[in-house]
Steps between C-alpha positions, in 0.01 A plus 500: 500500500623855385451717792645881526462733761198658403330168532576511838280717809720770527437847560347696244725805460803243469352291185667630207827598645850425497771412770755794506861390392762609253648204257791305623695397224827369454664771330853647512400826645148533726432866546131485572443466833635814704766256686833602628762327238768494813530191675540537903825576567679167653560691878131530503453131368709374804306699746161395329635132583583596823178664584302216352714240681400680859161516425502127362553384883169620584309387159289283728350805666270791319660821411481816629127585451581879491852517376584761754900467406464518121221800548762676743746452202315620248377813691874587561541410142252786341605743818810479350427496119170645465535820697246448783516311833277227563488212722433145501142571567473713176604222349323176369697233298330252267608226183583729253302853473232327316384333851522854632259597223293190581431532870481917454190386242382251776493733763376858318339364173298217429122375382283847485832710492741642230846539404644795224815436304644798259561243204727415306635363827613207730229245383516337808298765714191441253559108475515460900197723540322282257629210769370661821163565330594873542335699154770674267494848351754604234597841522659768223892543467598777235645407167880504582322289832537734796286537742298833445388584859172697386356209307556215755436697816161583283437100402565425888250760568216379298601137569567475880747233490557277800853439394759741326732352317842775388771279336823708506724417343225422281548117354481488170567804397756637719391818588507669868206661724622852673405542857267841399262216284494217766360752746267639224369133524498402881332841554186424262515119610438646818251767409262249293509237761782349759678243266850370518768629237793241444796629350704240302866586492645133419774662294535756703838495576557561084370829538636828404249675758517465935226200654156603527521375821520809753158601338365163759527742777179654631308255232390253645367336145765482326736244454806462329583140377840390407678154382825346537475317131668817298766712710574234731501238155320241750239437247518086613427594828155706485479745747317776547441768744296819604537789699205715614316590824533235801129473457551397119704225635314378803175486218696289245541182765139525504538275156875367486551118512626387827874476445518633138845552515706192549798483731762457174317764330585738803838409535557562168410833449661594830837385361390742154478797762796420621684588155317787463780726303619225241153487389433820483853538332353274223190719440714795422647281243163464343423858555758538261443257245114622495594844415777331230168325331280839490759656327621232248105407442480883407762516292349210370176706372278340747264699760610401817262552845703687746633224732570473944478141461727196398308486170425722207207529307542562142363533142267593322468203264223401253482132639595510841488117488662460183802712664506306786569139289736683240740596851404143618641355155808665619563333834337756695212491732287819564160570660197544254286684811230567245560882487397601128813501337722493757741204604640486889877425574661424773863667587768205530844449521710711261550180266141397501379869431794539170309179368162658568595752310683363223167284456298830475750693274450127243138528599458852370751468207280211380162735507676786292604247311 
């Protein structure tokens, strides 16, 4: 018997749809997935062991419900880094920032309630909605896909979202939200009704601009979520974290999982902290080679979407699709995000990104050809 999911009793609003995922091929170069290209440095390897190797002893007992040592790290961490002091109680760690998302949904969204992305954005904060039964709205970007604070504060005025949702750096496009606009929004999210307004800075630390996250004092619904997949390139680890009001935290174990976050998980990311400098050391590195691809991509004749990510957005082609198998041909894996005539890449090593863009300068020799 030939039986898909839409034969089965699941939930209406998730008939139709499709898992989110990027291809995994086995290609010389993958830059499609907004990963760090630098291995851990070996130091950090040893300690992981270490770490791991402690924890191991007590495998036999559940973790630290609350995390209270990684959450005292990471506080110290963005007190440091982000330019406002927090504590472990401003803090809430999770298994990857998606989780965060998740049990943020759980808690302030869900059936009867609504969620507003600015799209093209982070497709995960409409496809977890979907999953909490909490209703999506899509609101406007401008054409070069900045926010423009007029229009959305005026869509979250006439649509009274439950849920905010302010990706910056924005994923896919690359582009940053200014401080002046993210109050423009919290102030009518607050005006039309009380609703939480997340900021997403997973790639944060790429940015040419300070962390939104001073703007959590004195506002107590907002939150700023964070990962350790991109700067700290602990994508295989998955996790996640928030900062916000101790209230925003105490309402979030309302919904966790009793001991989400295993022990090895834990001691892993507290050896990561640990090395705090090398990694960021290799994020400058990518700084730079992001800025290299904006101008080469220029130079190139492409338009190029001004970038404080690990990843560049670029174009405009007539197939989008087409493009995006032509570079493939070559050896080189990009992100088709479904942007109209755009293609996403992510910034790699300095090898990987001269055979991106050989593969691009063939690419576009073969079009004019």
């Amino acid at each position: 018997m030939n039986i898909g999911i839409d034969d089965l009793p699941i939930r209406d609003e998730l008939r139709g749809k499709s898992p989110y995922g990027a291809p995994q091929l086995d290609v010389p170069v993958r830059l499609n997935t907004n990963e760090n290209p630098y291995p851990l440095p070996e130091p950090l390897v040893e300690r992981i062991a270490e770490r791991v190797r402690e924890a191991a002893r007590d495998l036999n007992r559940y973790p630290d419900r609350d995390a209270v040592e990684l959450r005292t790290e990471l506080a110290k961490y963005l007190t440091r880094t982000a330019g406002h002091e927090v504590g472990p109680a401003n803090v809430w760690a999770a298994n990857g920032s998606n989780e965060v998302i998740q049990q943020l949904l759980q808690t302030f969204g869900g059936p009867g309630r609504t969620a507003i992305g600015f799209e093209p954005s982070y497709s995960m904060h409409a496809l977890i909605s979907r999953g909490t039964g909490t209703g999506w709205i899509s609101g406007p970007r401008r054409e070069d896909f900045n926010l423009d604070a007029t229009a959305a504060a005026k869509t979250i005025t006439e649509q009274r979202p439950d849920v905010v949702f302010i990706t910056s750096p924005n994923n896919p496009t690359g582009t940053a939200v200014d401080a002046d606009t993210v109050l423009a929004l919290y102030e009518a999210a607050q005006a039309a009704k009380p609703s939480l307004v997340v900021v997403d800075e997973a790639y944060g630390e790429f940015s040419h601009h300070p962390s939104l996250l001073p703007l959590i004092e004195g506002r107590p619904n907002l939150v700023l979520s964070r990962t350790m997949s991109k700067a700290f390139g602990a994508a295989g680890l998955r996790l996640g974290y928030l900062a916000a009001h101790p209230a925003v935290v105490d309402a979030v174990q309302l919904v966790r999982l009793p001991y989400h976050l295993s022990a090895v998980t834990q001691a892993t990311a507290l050896a990561a902290l640990e090395h705090t400098d090398t990694l960021l050391g290799y994020v400058e590195q990518l700084k730079a080679e992001r800025d290299r691809l904006v101008t080469e991509l220029r130079a190139l004749g492409f338009e190029v979407t001004e970038s404080d990510a690990n990843f560049i957005q670029f174009g405009r082609f007539a197939d989008a699709r087409a493009a995006w198998q032509e570079i493939l041909d070559h050896g080189v894996l990009v992100r088709d995000n479904g942007v109209p005539g755009r293609l996403r890449v992510t910034a790699g090593t300095p090898a990987e990104n001269d055979a991106f863009l050989e593969a691009v300068r063939t690419v576009k020799k073969e079009q004019n050809a």
